[in-house]
C-alpha positions as CSV (number, residue, x, y, z in Angstrom):
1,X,26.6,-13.1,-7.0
2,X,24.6,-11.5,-9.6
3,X,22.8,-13.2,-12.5
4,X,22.0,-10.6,-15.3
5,X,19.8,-10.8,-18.6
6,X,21.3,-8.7,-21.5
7,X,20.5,-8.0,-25.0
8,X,16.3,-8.3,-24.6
9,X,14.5,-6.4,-23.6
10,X,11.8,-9.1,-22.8
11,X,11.4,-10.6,-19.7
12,X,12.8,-14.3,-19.3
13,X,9.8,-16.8,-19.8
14,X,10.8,-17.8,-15.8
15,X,11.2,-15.2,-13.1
16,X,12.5,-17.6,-10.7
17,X,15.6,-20.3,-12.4
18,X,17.5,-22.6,-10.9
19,X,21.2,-21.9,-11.9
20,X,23.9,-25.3,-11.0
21,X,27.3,-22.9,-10.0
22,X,30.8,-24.9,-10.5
23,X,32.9,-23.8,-7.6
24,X,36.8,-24.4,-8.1
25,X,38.6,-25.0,-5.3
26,X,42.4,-25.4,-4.9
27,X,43.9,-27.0,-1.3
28,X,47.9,-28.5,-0.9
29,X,46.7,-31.4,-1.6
30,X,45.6,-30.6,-4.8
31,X,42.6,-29.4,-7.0
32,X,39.3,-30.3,-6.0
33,X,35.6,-29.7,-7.3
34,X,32.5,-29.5,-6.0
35,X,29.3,-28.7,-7.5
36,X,26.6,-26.0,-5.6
37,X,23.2,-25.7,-6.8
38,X,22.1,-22.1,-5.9
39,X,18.7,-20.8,-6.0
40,X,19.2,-16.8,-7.9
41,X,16.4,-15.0,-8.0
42,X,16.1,-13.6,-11.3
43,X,14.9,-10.3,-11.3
44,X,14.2,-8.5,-14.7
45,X,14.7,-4.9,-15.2
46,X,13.5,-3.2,-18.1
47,X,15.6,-1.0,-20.7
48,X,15.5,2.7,-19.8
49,X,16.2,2.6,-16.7
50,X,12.6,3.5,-15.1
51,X,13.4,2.6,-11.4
52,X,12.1,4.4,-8.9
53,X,14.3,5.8,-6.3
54,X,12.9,5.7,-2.7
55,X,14.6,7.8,0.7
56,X,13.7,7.8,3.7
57,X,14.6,11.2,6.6
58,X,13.7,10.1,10.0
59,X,12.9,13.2,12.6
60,X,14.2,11.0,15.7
61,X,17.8,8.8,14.9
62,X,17.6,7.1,18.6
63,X,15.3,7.0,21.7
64,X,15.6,6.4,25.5
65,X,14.5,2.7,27.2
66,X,11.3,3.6,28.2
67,X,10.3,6.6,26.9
68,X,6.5,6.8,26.7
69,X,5.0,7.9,23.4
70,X,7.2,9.6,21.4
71,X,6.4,11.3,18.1
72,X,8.4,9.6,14.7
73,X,8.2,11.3,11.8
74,X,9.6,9.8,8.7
75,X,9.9,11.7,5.3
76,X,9.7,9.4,1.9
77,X,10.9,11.3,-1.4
78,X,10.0,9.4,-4.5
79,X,12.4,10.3,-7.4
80,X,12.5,9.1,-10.5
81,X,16.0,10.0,-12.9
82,X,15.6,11.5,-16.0
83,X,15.7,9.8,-19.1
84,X,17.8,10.2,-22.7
85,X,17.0,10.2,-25.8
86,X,14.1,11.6,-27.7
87,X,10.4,12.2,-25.5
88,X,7.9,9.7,-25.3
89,X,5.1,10.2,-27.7
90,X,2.7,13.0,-26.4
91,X,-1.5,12.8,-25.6
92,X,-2.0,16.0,-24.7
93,X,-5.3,18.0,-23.7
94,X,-6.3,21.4,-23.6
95,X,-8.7,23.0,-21.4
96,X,-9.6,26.6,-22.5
97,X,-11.6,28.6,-20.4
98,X,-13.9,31.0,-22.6
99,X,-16.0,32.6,-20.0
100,X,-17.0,36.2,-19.9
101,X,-14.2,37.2,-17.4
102,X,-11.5,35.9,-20.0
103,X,-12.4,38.7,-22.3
104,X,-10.9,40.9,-19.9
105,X,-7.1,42.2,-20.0
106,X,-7.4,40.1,-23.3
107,X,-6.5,37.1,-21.5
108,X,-8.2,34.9,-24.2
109,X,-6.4,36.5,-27.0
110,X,-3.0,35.8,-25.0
111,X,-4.2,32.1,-24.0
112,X,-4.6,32.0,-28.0
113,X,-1.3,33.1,-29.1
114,X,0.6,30.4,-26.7
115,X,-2.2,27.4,-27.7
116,X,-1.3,28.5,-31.7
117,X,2.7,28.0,-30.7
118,X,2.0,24.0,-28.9
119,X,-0.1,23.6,-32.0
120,X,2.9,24.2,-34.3
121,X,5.3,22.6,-31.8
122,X,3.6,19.0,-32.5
123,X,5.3,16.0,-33.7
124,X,4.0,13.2,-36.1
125,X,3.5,10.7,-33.5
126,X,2.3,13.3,-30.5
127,X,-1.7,13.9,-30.2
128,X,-3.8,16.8,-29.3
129,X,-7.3,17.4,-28.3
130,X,-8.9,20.7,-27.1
131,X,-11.9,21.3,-25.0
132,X,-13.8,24.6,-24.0
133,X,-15.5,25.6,-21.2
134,X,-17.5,28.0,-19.8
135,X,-20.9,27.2,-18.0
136,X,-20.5,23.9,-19.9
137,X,-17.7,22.2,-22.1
138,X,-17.6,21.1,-25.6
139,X,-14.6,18.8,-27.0
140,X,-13.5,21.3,-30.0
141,X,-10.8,18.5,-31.4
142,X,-10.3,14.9,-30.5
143,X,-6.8,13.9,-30.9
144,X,-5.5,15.5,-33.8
145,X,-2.1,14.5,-35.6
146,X,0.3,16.9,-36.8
147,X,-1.4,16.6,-39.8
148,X,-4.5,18.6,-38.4
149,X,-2.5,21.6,-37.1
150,X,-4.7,24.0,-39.8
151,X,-7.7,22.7,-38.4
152,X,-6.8,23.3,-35.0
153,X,-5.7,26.9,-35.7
154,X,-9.1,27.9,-37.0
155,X,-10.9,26.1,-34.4
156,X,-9.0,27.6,-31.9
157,X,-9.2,31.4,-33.6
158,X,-13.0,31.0,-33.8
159,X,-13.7,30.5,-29.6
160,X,-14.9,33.7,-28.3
161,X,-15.8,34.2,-25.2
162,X,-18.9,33.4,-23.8
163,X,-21.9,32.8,-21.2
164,X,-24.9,29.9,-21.1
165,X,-26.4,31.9,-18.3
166,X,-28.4,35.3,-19.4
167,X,-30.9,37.2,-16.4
168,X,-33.5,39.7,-16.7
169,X,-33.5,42.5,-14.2
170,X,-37.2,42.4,-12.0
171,X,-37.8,45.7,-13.2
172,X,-37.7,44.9,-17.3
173,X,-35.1,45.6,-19.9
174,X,-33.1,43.3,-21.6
175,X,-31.4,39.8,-21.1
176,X,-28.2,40.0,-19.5
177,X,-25.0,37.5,-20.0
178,X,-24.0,36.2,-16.6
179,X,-20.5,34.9,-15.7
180,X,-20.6,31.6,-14.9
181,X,-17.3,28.8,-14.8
182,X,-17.2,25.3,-14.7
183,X,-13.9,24.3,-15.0
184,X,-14.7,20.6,-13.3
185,X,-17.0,19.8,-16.7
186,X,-13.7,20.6,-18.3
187,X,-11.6,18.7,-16.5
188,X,-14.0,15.6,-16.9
189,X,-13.8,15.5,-20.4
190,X,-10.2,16.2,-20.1
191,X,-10.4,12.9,-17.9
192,X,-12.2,11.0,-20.4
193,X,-10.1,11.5,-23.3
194,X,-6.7,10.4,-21.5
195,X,-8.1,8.0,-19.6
196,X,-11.4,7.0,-19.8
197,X,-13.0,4.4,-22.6
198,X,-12.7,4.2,-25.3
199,X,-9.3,4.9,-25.4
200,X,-7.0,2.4,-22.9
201,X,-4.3,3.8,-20.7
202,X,-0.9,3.2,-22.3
203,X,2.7,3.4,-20.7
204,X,4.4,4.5,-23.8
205,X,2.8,7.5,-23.8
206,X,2.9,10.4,-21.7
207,X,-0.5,11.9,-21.1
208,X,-1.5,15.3,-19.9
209,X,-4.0,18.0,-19.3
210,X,-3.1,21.8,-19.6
211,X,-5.4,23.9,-18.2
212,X,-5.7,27.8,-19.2
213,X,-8.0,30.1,-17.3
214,X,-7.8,32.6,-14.5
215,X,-9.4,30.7,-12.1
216,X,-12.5,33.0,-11.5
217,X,-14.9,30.2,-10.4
218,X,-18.1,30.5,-8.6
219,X,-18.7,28.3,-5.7
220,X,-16.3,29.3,-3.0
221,X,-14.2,26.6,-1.3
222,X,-16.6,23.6,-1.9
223,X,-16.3,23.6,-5.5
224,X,-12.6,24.3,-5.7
225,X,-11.9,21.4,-3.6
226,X,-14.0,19.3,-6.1
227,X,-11.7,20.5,-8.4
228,X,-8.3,19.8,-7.4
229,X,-10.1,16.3,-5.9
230,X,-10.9,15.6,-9.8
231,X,-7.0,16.8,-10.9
232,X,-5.6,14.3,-8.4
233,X,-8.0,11.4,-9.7
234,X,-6.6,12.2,-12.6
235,X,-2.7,11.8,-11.7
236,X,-4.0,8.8,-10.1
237,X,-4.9,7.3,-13.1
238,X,-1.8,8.3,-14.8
239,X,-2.1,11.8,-16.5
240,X,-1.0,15.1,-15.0
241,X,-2.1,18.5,-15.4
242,X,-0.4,21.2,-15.8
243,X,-2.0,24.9,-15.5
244,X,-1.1,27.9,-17.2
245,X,-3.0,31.4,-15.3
246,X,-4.0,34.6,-16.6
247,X,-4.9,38.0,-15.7
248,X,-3.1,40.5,-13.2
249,X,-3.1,41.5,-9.4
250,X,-6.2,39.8,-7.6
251,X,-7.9,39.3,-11.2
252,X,-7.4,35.6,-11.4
253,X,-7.5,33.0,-8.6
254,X,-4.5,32.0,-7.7
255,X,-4.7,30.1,-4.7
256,X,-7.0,27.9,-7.2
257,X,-4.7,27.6,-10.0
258,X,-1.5,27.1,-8.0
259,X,-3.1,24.2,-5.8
260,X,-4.3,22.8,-8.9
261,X,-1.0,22.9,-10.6
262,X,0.8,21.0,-7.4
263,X,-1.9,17.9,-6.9
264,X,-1.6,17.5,-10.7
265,X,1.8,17.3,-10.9
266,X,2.6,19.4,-13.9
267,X,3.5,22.8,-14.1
268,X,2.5,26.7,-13.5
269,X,3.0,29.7,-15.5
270,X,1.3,32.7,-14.8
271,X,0.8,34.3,-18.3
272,X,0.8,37.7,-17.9
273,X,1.9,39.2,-21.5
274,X,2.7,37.5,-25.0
275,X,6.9,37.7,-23.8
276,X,6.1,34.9,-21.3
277,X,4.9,32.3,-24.4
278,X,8.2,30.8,-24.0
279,X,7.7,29.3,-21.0
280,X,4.2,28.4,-21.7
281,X,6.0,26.3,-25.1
282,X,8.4,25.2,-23.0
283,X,6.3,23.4,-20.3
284,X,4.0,21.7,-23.0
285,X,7.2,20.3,-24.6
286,X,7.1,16.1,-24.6
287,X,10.4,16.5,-23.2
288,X,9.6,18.7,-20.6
289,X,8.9,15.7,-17.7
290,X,8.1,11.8,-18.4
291,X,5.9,9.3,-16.6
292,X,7.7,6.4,-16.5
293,X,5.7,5.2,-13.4
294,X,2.4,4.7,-12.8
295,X,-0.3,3.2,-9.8
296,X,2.5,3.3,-7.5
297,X,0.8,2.9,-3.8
298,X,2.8,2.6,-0.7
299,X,2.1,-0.1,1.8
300,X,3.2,0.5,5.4
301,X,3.3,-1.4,8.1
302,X,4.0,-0.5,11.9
303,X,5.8,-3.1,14.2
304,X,6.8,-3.6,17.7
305,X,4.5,-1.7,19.3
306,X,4.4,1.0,17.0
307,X,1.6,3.0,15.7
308,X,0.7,5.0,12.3
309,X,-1.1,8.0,13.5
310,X,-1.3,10.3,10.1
311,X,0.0,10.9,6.8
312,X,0.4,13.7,4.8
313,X,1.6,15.0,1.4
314,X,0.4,12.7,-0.5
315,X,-3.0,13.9,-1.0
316,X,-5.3,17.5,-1.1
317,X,-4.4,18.5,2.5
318,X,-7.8,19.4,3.2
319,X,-9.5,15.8,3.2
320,X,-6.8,13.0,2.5
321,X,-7.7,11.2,5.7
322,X,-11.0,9.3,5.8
323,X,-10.5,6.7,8.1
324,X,-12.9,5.2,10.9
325,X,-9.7,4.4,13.3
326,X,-7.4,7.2,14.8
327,X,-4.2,5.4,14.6
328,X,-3.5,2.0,12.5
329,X,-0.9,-0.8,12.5
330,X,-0.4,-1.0,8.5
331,X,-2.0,1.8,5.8
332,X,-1.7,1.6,2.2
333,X,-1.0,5.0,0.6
334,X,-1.7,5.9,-2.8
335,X,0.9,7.5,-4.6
336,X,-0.3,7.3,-8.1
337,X,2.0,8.6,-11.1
338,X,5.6,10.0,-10.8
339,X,7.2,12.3,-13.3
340,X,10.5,13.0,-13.9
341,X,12.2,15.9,-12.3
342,X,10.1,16.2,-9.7
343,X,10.6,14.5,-6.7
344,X,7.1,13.4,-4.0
345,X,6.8,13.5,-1.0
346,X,4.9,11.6,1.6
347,X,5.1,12.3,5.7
348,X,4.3,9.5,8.1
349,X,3.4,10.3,11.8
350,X,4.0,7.3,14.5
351,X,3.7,6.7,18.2
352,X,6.7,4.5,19.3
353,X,5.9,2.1,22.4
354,X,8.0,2.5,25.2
355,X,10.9,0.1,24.6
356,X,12.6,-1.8,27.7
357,X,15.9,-2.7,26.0
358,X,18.5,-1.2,24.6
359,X,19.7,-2.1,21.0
360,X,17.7,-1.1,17.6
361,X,14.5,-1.9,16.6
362,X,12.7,-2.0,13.7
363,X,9.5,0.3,13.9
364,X,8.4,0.3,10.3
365,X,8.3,-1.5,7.0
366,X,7.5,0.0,3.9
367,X,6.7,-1.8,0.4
368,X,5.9,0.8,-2.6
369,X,4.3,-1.1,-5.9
370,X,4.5,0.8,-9.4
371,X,3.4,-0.2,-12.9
372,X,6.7,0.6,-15.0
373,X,6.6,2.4,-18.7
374,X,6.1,-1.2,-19.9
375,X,3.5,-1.9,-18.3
376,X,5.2,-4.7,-15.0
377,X,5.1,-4.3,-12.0
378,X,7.8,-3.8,-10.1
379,X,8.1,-3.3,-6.0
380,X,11.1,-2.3,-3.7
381,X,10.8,-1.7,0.0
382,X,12.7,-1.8,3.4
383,X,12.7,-1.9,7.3
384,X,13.3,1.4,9.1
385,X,14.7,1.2,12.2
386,X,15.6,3.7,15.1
387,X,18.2,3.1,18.0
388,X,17.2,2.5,21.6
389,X,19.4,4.3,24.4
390,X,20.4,4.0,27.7
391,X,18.1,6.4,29.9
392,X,20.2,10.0,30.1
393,X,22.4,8.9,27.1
394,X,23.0,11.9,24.6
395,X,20.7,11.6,21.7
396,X,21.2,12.8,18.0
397,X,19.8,16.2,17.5
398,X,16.0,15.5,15.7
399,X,16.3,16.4,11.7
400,X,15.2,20.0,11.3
401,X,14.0,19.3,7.5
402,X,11.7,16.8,8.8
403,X,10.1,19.0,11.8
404,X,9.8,22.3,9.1
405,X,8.2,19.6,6.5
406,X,5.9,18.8,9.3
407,X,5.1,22.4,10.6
408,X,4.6,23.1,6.8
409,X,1.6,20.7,6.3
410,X,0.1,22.2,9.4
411,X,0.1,25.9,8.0
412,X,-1.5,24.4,5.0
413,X,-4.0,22.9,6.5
414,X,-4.6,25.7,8.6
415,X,-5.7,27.8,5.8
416,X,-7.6,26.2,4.4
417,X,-9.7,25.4,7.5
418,X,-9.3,29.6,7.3
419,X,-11.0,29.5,3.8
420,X,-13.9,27.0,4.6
421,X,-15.1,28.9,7.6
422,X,-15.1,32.4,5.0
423,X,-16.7,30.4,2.6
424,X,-19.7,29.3,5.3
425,X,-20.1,33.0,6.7
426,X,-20.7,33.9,3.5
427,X,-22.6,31.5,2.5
428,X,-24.5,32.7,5.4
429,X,-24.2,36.2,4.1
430,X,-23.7,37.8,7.6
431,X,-22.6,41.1,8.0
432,X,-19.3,42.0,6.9
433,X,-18.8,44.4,9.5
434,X,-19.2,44.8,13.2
435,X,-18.3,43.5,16.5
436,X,-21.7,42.0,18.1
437,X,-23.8,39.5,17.1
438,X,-23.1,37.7,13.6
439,X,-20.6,40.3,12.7
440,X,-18.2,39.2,14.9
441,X,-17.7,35.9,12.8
442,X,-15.9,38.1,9.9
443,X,-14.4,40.0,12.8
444,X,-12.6,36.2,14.3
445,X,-11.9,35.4,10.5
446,X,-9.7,38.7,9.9
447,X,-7.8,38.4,13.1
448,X,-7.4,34.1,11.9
449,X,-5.5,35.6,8.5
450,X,-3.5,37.9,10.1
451,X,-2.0,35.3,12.7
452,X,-1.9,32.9,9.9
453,X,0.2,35.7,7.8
454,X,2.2,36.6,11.2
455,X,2.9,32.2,11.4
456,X,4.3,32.0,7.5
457,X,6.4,35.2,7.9
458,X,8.3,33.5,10.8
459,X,8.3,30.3,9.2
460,X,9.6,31.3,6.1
461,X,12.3,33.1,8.0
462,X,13.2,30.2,10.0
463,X,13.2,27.6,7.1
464,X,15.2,30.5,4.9
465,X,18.0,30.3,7.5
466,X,18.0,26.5,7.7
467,X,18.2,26.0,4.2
468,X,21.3,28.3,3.7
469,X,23.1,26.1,6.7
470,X,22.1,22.7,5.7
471,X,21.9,21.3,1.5
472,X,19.4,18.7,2.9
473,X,16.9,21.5,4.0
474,X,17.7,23.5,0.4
475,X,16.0,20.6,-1.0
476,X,13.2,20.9,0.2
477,X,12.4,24.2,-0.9
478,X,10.1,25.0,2.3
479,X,11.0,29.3,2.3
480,X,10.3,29.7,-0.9
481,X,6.5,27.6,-0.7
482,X,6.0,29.9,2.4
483,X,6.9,33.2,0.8
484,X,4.3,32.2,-2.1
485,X,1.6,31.3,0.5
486,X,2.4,34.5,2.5
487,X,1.8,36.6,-0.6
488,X,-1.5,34.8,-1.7
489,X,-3.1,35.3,2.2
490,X,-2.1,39.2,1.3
491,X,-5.6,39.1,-0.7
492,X,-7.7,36.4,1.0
493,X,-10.1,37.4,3.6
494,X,-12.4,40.8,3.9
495,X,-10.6,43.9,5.0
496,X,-7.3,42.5,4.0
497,X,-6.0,43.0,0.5
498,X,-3.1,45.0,1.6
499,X,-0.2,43.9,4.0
500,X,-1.0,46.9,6.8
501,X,-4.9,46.5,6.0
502,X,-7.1,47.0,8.7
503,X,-8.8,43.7,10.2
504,X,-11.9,43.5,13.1
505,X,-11.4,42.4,16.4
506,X,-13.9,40.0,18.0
507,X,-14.9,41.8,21.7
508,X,-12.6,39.7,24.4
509,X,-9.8,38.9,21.7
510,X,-6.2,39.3,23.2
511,X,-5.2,41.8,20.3
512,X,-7.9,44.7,21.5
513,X,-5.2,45.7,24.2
514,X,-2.4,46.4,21.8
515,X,-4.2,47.2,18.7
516,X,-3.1,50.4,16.9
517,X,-5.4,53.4,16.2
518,X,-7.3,53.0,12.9
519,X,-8.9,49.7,13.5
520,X,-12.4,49.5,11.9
521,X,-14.5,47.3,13.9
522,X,-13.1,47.6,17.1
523,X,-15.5,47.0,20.3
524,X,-15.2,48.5,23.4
């Protein structure tokens, strides 16, 4: 039975009614009736059709009676359809990076020429606010209206680039203009104008960051990951960002850019040349992606036995688990704002007990809670449960999407543990070369990125035969996140910015037996 609310798109004053059923029912000996009171639950569902749609991939279908410790790993995709009709208005924010190494390549001028096409591209009820940055930021427009475009346009045409920062050598001369980038100031203010007070969050508007720059920041690791910590605070609280690069070869960070393009949510151009402006006006478009769902957090909940011993996905790789336990019964996840046309993913690691009987059994239940476009909230969850076997019985052969998922995190996390440990041996400023001594940390760093690039060639291989065999792995898109991965290490370390580069070799490493002529470094 199903008891539906049509024509409003209000809520009924009760969420819970009563509702008395006639029930009809005809016997031989004539027509009788009875009358049920049923208890419906009446669930309200706005218009639009926001609903969040939640799947689960388990790794392991079944498992033998008792089996002791066995690894589950469940995949969740959140999708959420796409919607008709016309976009959402727009609150959109634009971070332009105007330091000295944007002069370059004329990058700025080309940033300039795609800003001037989303500035004519606005609607009467969309609102746009730009903010520079270089060693500090400066809100150049707040929220301007259609109306405003000319006043954008000659704000925008008037940034040059710039420094805060000017030296004088030791020796004399004249002041110098140093490079300096602070693309987190940028961000905040980014932050505080879709989010932040004055202005309250609202669902009927989709709000966004767009951030231009080529990513040449100084800091090393620590302050990127401050950055893409800030992007995802910002998805959290309901607005994505979305980045566009610029500059050529290794002249803009792209590792940087790209991360910060994925924990925001948004999108990724890489601007190379005024032809690609399209794109850039395609991806600011109000129609491009909706957020019909925000503060969506998923609670989980191990049972019989079972035990949550990670998750990943959700979060920055690097430093999404802060917990005080190594494995939990329940864990709430945050999964912050979804977008349409993109599905998320989240990957939950378990430890099943060894079960003594043989039937199914429930080993986790999931509940994820969202705020919908008009502002309810709305929940949906469900038990998961995995078969128990006879000892010896044939088991189901374990997903392969959800082991290459898995082995996927791991790479990622594995470089950037690669990228911290450059970061403090520089930091350190040890000698760049060598074998003995300090030296020999940059010597164990080179050999770490070329087994990493040796680990996402044969994983891209692998997952690029998978997914032409099975749809499900297709889906997932793993090769092709490898193959981009694989070309960004190409550039990262010393000693490596070609694929046949020549790398050090720490004395006592397993590679000094077969390593070809020509290695610079190599200790005897």
């Amino acid at each position: 039975l199903s008891y539906g609310v049509q024509g409003s798109c209000h809520p009924p004053s009760r969420p819970y009614e009563d509702v008395a059923l006639a029930v009809v029912v005809n016997s031989k000996h004539g027509m009788r009736f009875c009358s049920v009171l049923l208890h419906l639950a009446c669930i309200w569902h706005p218009c639009g059709g926001d609903v969040v749609s939640v799947s689960t991939r388990q790794l392991l279908a079944g498992v033998a009676s008792g089996s002791e410790d066995q690894q589950q790993l469940v995949l969740f995709t959140f999708d959420v359809p796409g919607a008709e009709g016309d976009a959402p208005p727009q609150d959109l924010v634009i971070v332009l990076d105007i330091s000295l190494s944007m002069a370059e390549q004329g990058k700025l001028q080309i940033a300039k020429t795609a800003i001037s096409k989303i500035i004519a591209d606005l609607r009467s009820q969309d609102r746009l606010s730009l903010v520079s940055v270089h060693g500090t930021a400066r809100i150049e427009v707040e929220r301007a209206d259609r109306a405003r475009q000319g006043q954008l346009l000659s704000i925008l045409q008037g940034l040059e680039a710039s420094s805060t920062v000017s030296r004088r050598s030791v020796s004399g001369g004249e002041l110098q203009a140093q490079e300096t980038t602070d693309l987190m100031v940028g961000l905040s203010l980014a932050k505080q104008l879709l989010v932040g007070p004055p202005t309250p969050p609202s669902g009927f508007s989709t709000r966004r960051a767009m951030l231009f720059s080529d990513g040449k920041i100084h800091g090393g690791m620590t302050e990127a990951f401050t950055l893409l910590e800030e992007v995802e605070r910002l998805q959290l609280e309901g607005a994505l960002t979305s980045v566009v690069a610029l500059g050529q070869g290794s002249d803009y960070g792209r590792w940087l850019l790209e991360s910060a393009a994925e924990a925001g949510r948004g999108g990724f151009v890489h601007l190379t040349n005024t032809q690609l402006v399209s794109q850039v006006r395609s991806m600011a478009a109000p129609s491009y992606f909706r957020t019909p769902v925000h503060s969506a957090e998923l609670t989980l909940a191990a049972e019989r036995g079972a035990e949550i011993r990670e998750t990943c996905g959700h979060r920055r790789r690097g430093q999404h688990r802060r917990r005080t336990a190594v494995s939990l019964t329940d864990e709430t996840v945050p999964i912050g704002t979804l977008r349409t046309g993109k599905p998320q993913r989240l990957l939950v690691s378990l430890t099943l007990p060894a079960y003594r009987y043989y039937d199914s059994s429930g080993f986790l239940a999931y509940q994820l809670r969202y705020t919908n476009s008009s502002a309810l909230d709305s929940q949906t969850g469900a038990q998961l449960r995995i078969s128990v076997l006879l000892p010896g019985a044939a088991q189901a052969v374990p997903d392969l999407g959800v082991s290459l998922y898995h082995r996927w995190q791991q790479l990622l996390l594995l470089q950037e543990g690669i990228r911290g440990d450059e970061e403090e041996a520089d930091a350190a400023e040890l000698p760049a070369s060598g074998t003995r001594g300090k030296g020999s940390r940059w010597a164990r760093l080179s050999e770490s990125w070329h087994n990493l690039r040796q680990q996402l060639d044969s994983f891209a291989g692998e997952a690029a035969r998978a997914q032409r065999q099975l749809p499900t792995v297709e889906s997932l898109q793993l090769a092709q996140k490898a193959w981009a991965a694989l070309e960004m290490t190409r550039t990262a370390g010393r000693g490596s910015l070609r694929p046949n580069a020549s790398f050090s070799i720490c004395e006592g490493a397993a590679l000094q037996q077969s390593a070809p002529q020509g290695i610079q470094g190599l200790g005897f």
